[in-house]
N, CA, C and O atoms as CSV, one atom per row, in Angstrom:
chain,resi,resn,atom,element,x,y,z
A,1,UNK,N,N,-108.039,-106.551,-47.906
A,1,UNK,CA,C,-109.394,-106.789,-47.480
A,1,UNK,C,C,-109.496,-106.503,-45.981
A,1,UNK,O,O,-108.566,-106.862,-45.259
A,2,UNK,N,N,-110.712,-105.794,-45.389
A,2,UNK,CA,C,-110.638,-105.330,-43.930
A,2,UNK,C,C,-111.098,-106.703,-43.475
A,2,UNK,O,O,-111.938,-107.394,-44.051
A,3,UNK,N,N,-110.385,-107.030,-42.279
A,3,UNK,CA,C,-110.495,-107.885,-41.075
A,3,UNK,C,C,-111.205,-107.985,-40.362
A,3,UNK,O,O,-111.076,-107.113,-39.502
A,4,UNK,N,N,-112.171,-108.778,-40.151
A,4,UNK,CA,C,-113.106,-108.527,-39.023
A,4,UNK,C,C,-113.444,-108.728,-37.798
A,4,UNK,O,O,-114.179,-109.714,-37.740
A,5,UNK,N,N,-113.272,-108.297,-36.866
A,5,UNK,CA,C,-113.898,-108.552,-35.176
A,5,UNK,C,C,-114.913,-110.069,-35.023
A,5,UNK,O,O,-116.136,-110.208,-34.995
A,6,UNK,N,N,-114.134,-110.755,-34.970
A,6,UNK,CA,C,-114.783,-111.873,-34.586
A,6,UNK,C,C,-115.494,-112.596,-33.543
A,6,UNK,O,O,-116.437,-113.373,-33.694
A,7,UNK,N,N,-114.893,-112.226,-32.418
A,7,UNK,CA,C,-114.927,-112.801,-30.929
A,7,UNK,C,C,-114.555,-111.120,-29.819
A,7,UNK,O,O,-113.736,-110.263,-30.152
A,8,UNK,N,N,-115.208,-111.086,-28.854
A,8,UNK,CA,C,-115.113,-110.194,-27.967
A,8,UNK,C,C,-114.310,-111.148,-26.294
A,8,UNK,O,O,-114.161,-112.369,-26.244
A,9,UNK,N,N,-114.025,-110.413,-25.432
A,9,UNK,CA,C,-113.791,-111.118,-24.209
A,9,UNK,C,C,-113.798,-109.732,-23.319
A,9,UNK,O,O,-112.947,-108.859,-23.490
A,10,UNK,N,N,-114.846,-109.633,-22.361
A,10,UNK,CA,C,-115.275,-109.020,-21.364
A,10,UNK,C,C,-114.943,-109.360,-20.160
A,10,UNK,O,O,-115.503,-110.306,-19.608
A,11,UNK,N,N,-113.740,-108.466,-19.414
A,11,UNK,CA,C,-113.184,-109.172,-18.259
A,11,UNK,C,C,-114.366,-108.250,-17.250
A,11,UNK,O,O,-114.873,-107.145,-17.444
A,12,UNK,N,N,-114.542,-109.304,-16.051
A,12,UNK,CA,C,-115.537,-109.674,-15.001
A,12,UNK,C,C,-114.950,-109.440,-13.436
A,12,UNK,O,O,-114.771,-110.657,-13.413
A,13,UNK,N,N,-114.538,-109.050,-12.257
A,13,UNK,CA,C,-114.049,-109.726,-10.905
A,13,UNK,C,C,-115.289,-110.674,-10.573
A,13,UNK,O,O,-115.079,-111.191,-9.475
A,14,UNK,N,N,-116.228,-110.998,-10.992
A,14,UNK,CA,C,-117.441,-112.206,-10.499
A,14,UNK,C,C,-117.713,-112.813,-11.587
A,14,UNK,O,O,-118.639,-112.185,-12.100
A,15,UNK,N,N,-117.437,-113.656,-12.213
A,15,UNK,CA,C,-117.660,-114.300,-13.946
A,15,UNK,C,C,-118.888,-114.713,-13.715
A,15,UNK,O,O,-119.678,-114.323,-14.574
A,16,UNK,N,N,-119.388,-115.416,-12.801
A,16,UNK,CA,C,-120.981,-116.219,-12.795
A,16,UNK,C,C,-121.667,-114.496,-12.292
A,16,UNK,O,O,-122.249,-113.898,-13.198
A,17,UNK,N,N,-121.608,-114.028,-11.385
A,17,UNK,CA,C,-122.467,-112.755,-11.461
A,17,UNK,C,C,-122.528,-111.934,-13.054
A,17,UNK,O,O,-123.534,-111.449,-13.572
A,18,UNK,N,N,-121.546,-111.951,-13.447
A,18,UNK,CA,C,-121.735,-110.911,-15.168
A,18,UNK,C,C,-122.416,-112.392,-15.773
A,18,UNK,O,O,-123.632,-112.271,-15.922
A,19,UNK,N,N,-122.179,-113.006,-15.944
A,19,UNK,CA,C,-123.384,-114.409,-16.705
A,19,UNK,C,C,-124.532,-113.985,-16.557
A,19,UNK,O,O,-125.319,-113.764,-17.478
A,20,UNK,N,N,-124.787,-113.795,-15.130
A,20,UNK,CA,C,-126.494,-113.458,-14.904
A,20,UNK,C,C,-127.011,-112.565,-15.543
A,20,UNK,O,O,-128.077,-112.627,-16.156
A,21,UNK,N,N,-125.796,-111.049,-15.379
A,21,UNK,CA,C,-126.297,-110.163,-15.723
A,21,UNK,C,C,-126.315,-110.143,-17.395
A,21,UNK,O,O,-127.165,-109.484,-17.994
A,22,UNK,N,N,-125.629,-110.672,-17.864
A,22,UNK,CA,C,-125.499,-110.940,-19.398
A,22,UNK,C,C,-126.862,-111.410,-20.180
A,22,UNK,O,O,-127.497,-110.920,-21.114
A,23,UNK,N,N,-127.028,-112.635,-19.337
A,23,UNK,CA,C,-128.499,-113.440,-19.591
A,23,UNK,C,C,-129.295,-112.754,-19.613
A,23,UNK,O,O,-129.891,-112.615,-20.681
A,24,UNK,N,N,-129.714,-111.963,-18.417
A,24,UNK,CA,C,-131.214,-111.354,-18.065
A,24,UNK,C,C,-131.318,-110.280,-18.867
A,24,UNK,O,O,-132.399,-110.109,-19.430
A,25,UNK,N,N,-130.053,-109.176,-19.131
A,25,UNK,CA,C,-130.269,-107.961,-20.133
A,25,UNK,C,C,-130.450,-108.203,-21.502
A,25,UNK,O,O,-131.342,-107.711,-22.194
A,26,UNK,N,N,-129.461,-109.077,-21.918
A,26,UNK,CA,C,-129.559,-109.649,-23.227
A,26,UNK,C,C,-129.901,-110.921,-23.863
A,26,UNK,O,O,-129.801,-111.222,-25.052
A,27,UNK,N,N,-130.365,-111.691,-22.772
A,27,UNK,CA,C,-130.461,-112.792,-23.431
A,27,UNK,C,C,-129.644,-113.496,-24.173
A,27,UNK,O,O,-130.110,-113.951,-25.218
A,28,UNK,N,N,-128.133,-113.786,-23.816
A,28,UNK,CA,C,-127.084,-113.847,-24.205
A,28,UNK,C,C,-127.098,-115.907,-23.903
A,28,UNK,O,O,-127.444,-116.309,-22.793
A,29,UNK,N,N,-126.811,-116.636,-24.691
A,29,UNK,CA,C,-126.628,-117.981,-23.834
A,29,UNK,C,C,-125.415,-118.572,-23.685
A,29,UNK,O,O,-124.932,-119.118,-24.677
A,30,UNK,N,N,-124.830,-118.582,-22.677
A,30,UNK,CA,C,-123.910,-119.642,-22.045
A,30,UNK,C,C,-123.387,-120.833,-22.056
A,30,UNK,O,O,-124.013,-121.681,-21.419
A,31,UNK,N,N,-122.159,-121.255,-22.732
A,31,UNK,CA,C,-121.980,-122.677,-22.603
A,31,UNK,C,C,-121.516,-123.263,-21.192
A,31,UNK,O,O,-121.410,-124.439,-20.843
A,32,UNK,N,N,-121.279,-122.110,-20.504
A,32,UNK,CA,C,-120.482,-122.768,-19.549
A,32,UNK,C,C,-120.935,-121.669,-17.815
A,32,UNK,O,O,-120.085,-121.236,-17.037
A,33,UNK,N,N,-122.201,-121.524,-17.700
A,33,UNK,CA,C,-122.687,-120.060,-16.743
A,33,UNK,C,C,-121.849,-120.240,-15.518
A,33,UNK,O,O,-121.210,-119.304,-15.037
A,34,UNK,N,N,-121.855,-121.395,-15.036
A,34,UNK,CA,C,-121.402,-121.589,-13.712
A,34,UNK,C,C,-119.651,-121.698,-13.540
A,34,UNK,O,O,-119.167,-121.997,-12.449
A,35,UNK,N,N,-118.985,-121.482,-14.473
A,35,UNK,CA,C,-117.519,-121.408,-14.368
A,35,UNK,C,C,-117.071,-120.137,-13.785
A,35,UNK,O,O,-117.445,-119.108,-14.347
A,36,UNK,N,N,-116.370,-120.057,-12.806
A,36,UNK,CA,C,-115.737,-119.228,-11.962
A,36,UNK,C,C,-114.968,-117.643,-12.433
A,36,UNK,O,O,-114.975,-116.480,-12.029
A,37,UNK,N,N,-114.113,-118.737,-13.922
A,37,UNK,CA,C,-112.751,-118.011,-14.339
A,37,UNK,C,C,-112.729,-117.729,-15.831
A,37,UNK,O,O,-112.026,-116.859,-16.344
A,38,UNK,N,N,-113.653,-118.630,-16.563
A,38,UNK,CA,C,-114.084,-118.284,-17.919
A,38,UNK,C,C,-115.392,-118.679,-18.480
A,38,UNK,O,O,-115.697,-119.863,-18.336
A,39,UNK,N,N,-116.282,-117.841,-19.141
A,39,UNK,CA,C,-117.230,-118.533,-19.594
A,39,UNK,C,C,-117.940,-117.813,-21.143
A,39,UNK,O,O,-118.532,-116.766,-21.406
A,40,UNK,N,N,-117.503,-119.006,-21.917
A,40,UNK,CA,C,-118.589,-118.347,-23.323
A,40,UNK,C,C,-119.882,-118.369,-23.530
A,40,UNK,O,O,-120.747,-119.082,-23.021
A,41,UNK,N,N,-119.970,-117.280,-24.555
A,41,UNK,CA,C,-121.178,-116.852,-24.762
A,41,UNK,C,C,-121.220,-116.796,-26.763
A,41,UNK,O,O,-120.436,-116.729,-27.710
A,42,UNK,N,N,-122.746,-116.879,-26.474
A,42,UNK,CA,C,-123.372,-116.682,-28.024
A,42,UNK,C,C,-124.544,-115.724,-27.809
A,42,UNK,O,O,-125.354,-115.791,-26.884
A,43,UNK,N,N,-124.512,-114.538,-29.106
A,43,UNK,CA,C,-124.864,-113.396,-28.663
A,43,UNK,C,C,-126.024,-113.646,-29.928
A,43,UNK,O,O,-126.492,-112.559,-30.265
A,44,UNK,N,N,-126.611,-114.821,-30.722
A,44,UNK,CA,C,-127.452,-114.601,-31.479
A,44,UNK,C,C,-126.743,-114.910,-33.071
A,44,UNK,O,O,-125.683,-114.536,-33.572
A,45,UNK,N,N,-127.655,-115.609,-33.485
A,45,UNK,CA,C,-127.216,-115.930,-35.179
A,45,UNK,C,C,-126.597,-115.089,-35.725
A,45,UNK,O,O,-125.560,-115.410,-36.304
A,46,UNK,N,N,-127.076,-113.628,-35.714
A,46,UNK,CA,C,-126.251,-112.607,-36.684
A,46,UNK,C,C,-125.053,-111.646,-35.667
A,46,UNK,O,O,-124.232,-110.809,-36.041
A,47,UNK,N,N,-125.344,-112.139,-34.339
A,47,UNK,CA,C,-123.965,-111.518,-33.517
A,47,UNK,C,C,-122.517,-112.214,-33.603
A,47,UNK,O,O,-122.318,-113.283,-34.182
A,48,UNK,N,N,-121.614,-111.516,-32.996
A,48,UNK,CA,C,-120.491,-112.411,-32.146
A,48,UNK,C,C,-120.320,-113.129,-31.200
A,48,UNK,O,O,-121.190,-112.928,-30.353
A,49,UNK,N,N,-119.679,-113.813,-30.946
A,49,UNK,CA,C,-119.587,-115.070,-29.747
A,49,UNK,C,C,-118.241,-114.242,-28.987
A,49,UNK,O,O,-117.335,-113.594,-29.511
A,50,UNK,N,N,-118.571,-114.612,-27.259
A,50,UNK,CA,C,-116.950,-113.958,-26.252
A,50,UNK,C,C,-117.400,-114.912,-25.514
A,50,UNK,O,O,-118.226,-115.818,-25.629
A,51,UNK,N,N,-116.507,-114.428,-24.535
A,51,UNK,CA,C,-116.522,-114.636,-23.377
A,51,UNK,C,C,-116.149,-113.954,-22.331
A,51,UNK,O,O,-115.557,-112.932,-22.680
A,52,UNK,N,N,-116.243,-114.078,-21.130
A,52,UNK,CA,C,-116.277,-113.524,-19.458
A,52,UNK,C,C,-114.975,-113.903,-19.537
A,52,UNK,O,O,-114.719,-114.866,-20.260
A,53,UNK,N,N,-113.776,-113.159,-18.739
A,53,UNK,CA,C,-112.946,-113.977,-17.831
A,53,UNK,C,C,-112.741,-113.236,-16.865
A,53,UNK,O,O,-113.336,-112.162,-16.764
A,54,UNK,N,N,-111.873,-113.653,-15.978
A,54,UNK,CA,C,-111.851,-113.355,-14.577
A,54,UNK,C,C,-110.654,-112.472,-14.551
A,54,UNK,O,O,-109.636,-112.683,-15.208
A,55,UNK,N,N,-110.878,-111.299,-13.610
A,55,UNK,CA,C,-109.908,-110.101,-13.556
A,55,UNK,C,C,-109.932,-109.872,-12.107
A,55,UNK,O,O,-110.773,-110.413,-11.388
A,56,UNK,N,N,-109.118,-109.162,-11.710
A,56,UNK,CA,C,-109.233,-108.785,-10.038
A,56,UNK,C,C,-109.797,-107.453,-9.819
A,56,UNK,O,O,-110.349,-107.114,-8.772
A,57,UNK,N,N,-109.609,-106.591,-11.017
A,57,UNK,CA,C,-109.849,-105.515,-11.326
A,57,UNK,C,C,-110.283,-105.074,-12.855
A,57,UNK,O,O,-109.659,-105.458,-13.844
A,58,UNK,N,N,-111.375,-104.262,-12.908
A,58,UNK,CA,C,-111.443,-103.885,-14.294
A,58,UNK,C,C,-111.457,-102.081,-14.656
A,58,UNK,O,O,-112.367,-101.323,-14.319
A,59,UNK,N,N,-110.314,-101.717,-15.348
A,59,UNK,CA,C,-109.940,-100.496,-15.448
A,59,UNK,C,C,-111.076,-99.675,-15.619
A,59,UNK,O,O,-112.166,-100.059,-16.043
A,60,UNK,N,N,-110.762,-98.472,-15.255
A,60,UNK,CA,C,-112.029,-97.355,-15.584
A,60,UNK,C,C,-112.364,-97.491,-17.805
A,60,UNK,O,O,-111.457,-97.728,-18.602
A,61,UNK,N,N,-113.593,-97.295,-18.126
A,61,UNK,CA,C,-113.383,-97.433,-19.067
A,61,UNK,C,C,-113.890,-99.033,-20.094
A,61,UNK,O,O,-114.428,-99.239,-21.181
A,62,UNK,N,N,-113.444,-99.704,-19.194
A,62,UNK,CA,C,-113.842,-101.203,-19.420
A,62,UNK,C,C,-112.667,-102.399,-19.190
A,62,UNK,O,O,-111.591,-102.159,-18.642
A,63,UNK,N,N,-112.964,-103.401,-19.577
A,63,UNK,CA,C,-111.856,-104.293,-19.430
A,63,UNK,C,C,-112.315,-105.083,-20.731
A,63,UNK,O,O,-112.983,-105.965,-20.191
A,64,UNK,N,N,-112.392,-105.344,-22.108
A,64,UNK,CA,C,-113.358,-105.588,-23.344
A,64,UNK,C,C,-111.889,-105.708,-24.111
A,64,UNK,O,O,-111.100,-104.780,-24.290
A,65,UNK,N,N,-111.761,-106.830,-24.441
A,65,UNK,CA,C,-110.608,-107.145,-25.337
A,65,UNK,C,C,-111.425,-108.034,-26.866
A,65,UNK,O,O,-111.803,-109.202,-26.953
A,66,UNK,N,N,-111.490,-106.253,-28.508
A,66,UNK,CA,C,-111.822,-107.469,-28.937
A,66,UNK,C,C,-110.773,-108.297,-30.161
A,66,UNK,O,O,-109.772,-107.741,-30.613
A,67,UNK,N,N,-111.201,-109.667,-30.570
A,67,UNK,CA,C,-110.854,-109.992,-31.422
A,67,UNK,C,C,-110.462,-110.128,-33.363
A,67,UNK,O,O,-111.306,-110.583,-34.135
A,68,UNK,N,N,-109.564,-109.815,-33.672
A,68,UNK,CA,C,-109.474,-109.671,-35.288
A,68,UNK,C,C,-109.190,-110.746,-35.511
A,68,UNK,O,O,-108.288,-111.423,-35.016
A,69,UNK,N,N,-110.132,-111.067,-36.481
A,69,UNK,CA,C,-109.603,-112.328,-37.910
A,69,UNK,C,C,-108.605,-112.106,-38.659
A,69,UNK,O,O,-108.559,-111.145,-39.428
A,70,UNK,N,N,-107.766,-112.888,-38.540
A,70,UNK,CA,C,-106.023,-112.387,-39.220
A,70,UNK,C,C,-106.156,-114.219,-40.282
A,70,UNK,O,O,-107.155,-114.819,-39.885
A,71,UNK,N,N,-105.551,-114.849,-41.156
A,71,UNK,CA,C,-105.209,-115.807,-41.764
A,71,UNK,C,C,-103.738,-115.637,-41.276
A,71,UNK,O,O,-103.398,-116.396,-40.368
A,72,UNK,N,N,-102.901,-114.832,-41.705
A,72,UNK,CA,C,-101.275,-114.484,-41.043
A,72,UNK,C,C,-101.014,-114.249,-40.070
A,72,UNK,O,O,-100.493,-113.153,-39.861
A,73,UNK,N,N,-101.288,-115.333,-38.789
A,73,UNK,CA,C,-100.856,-114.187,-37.420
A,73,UNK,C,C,-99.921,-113.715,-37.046
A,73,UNK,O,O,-99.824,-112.677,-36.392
A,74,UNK,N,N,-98.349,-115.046,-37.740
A,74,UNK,CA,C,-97.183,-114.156,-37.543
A,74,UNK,C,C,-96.895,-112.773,-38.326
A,74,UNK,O,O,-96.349,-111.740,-37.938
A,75,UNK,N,N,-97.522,-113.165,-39.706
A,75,UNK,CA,C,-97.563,-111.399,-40.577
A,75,UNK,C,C,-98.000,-110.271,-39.783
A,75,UNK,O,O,-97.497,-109.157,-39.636
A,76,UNK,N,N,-99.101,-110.826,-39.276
A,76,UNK,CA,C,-100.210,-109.554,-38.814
A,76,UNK,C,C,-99.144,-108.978,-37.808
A,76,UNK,O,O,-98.855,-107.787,-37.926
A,77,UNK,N,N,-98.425,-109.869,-36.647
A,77,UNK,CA,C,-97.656,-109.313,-35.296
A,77,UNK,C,C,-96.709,-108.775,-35.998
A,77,UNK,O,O,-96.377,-107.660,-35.594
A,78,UNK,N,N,-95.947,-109.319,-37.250
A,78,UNK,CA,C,-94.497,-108.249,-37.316
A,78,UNK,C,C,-95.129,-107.025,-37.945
A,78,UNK,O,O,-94.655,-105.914,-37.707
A,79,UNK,N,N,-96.069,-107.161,-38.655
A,79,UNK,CA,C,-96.559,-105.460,-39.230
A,79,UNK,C,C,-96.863,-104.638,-37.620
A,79,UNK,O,O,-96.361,-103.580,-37.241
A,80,UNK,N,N,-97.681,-105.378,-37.001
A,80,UNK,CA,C,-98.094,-104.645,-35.427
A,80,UNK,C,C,-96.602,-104.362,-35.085
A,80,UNK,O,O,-96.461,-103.158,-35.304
A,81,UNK,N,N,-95.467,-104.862,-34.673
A,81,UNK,CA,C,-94.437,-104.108,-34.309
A,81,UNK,C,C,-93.875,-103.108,-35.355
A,81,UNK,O,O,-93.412,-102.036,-34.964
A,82,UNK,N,N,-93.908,-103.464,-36.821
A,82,UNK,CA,C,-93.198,-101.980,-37.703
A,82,UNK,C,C,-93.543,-101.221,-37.773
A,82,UNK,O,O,-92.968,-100.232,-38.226
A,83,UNK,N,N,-95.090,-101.287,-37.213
A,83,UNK,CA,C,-95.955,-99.498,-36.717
A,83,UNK,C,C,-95.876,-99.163,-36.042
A,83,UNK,O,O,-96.443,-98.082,-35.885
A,84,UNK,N,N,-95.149,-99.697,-35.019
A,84,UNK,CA,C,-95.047,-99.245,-33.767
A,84,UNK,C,C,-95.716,-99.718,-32.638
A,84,UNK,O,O,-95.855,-99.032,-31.625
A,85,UNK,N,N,-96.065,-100.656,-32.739
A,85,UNK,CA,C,-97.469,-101.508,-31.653
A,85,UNK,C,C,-96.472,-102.831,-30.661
A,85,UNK,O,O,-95.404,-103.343,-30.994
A,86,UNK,N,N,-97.130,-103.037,-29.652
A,86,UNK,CA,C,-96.439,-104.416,-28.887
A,86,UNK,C,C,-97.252,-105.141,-28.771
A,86,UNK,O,O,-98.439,-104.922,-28.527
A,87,UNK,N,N,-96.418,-106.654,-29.023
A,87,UNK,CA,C,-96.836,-108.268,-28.580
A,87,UNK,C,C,-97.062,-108.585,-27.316
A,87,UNK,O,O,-96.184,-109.178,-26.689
A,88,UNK,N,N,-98.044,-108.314,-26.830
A,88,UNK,CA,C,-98.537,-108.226,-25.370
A,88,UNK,C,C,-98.746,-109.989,-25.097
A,88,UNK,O,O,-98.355,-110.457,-24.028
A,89,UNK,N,N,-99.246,-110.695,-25.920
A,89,UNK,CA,C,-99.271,-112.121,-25.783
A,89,UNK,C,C,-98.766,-112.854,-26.920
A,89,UNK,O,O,-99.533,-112.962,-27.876
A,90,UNK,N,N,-97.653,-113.363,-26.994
A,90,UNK,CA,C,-97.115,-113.960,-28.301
A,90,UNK,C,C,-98.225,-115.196,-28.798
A,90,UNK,O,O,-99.075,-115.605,-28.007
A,91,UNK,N,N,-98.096,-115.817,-30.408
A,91,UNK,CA,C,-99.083,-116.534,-30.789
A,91,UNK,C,C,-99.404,-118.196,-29.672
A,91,UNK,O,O,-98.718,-119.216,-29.588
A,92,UNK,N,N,-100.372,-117.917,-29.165
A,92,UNK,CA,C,-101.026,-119.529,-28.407
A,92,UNK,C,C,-101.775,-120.201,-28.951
A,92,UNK,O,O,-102.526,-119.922,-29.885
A,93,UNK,N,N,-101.595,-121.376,-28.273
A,93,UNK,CA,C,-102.493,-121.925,-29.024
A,93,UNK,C,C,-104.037,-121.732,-28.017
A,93,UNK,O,O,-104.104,-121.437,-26.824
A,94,UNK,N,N,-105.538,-122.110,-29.302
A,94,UNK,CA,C,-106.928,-122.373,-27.945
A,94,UNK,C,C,-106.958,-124.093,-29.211
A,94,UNK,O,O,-107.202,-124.202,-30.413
A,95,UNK,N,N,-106.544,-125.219,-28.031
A,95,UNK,CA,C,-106.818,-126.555,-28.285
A,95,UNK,C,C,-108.088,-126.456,-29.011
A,95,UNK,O,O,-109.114,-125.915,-28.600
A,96,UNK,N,N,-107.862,-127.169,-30.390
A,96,UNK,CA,C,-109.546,-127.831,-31.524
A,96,UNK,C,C,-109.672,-126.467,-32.234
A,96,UNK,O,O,-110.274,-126.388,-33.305
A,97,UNK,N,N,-109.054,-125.290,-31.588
A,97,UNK,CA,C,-109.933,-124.189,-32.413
A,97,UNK,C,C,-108.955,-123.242,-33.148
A,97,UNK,O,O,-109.422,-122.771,-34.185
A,98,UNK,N,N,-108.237,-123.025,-32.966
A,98,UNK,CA,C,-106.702,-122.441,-33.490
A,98,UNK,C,C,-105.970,-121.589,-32.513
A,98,UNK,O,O,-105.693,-122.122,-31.439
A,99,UNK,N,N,-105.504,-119.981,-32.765
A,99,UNK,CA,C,-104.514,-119.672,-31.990
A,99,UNK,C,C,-104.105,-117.787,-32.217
A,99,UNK,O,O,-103.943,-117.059,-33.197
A,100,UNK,N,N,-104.073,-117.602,-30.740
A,100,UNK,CA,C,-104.641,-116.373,-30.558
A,100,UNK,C,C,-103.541,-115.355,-30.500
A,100,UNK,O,O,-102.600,-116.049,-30.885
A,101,UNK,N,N,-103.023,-114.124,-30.263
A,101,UNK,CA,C,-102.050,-113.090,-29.607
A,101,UNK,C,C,-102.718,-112.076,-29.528
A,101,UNK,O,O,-103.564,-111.739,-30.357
A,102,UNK,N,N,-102.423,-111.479,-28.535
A,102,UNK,CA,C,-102.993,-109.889,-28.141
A,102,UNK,C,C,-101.679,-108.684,-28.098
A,102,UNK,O,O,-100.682,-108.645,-27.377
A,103,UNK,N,N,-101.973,-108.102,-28.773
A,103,UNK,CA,C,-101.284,-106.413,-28.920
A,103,UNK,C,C,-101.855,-105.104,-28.572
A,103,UNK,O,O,-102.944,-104.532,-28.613
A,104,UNK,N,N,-100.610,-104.875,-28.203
A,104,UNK,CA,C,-101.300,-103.195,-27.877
A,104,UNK,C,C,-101.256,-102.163,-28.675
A,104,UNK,O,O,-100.237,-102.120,-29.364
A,105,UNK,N,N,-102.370,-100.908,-28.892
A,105,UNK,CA,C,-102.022,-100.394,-29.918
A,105,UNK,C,C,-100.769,-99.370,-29.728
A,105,UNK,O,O,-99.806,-99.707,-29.039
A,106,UNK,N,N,-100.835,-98.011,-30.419
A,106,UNK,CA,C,-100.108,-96.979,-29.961
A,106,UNK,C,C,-100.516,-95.942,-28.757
A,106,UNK,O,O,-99.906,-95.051,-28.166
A,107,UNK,N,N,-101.901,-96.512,-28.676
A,107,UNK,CA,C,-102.443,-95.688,-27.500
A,107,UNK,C,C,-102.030,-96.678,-26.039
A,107,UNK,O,O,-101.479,-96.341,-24.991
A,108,UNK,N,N,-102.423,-97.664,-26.383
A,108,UNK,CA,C,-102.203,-99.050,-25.133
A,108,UNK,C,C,-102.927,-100.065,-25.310
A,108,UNK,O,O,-102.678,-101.186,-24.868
A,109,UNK,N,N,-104.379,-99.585,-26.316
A,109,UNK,CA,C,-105.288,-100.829,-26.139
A,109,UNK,C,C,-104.906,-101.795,-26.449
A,109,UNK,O,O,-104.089,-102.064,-27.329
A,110,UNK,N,N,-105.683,-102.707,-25.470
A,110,UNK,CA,C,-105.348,-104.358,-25.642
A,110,UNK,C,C,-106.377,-104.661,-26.932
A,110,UNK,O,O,-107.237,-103.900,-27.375
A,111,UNK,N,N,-106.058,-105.887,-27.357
A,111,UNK,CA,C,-106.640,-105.850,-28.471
A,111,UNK,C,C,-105.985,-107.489,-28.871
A,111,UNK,O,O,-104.789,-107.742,-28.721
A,112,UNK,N,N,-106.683,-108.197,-29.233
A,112,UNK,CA,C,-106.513,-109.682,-29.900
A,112,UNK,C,C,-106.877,-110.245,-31.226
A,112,UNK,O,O,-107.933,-109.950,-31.785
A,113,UNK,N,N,-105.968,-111.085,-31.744
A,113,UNK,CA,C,-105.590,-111.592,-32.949
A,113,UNK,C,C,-106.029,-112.812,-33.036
A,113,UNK,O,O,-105.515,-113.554,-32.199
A,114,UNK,N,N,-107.168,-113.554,-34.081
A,114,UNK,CA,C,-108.017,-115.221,-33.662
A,114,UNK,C,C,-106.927,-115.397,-35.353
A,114,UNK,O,O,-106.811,-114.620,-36.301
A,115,UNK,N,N,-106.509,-116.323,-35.173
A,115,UNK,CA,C,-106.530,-117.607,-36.855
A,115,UNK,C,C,-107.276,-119.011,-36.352
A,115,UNK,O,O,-106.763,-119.536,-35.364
A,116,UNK,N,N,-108.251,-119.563,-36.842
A,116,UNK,CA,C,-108.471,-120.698,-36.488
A,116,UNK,C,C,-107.959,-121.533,-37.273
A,116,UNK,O,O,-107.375,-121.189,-38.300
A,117,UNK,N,N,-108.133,-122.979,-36.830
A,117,UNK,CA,C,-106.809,-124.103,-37.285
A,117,UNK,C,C,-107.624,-124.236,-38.711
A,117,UNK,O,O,-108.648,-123.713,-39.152
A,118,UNK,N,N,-106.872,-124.989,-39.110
A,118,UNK,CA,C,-107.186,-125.163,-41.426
A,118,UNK,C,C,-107.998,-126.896,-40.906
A,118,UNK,O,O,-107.954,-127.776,-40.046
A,119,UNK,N,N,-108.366,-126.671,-41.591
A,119,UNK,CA,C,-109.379,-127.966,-41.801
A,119,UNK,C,C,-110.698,-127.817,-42.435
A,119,UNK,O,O,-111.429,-128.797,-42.578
């Protein structure tokens, strides 16, 4: 069954300046506008939810890391290495909500892995 893009994360060097600009173009709402270093967003009933975080730099191209819905995250990472791909962030936890890893593909893209916790 295909996996789906769940969550986006749009890296920022000004996190409250891209808030603004987020808000005013899209009408995007904020749980958190005034945070420095991270801040989520809800993009609308039938969109995805991200967030901003803070970068010093954002590559030509973008800085847009998005998220796949995996149930297996350790499955999903050892298939990502037998194709040839790297564990750029091994599995973490996000406290209340479950637990994330980011890989790169064969080209380089970054790219992240959500399971949320069972309950």
């Amino acid at each position: 069954m295909p996996q789906p893009i769940v969550y986006i994360e749009i890296g920022a060097v000004d996190v409250v300046r891209a808030t603004v600009f987020y808000m005013r173009v899209f009408d995007w709402q904020f749980a958190d506008a005034n945070n420095t270093t991270y801040s989520t967003f809800s993009s609308g009933d039938s969109g995805i939810g991200g967030g901003i975080y803070k970068t010093d730099t954002v590559k030509p191209g973008g800085g847009m890391v998005p998220y796949i819905y995996v149930e297996d995250l350790e499955g999903c990472c050892a298939r990502i290495r037998e194709e040839g791909g790297r564990i750029a962030v091994a599995k973490s936890a996000i406290p209340g909500t479950g637990w994330y890893a980011h890989f790169n593909d064969l080209d380089g893209n970054l790219l992240g892995l959500f399971k949320p916790d069972a309950g």
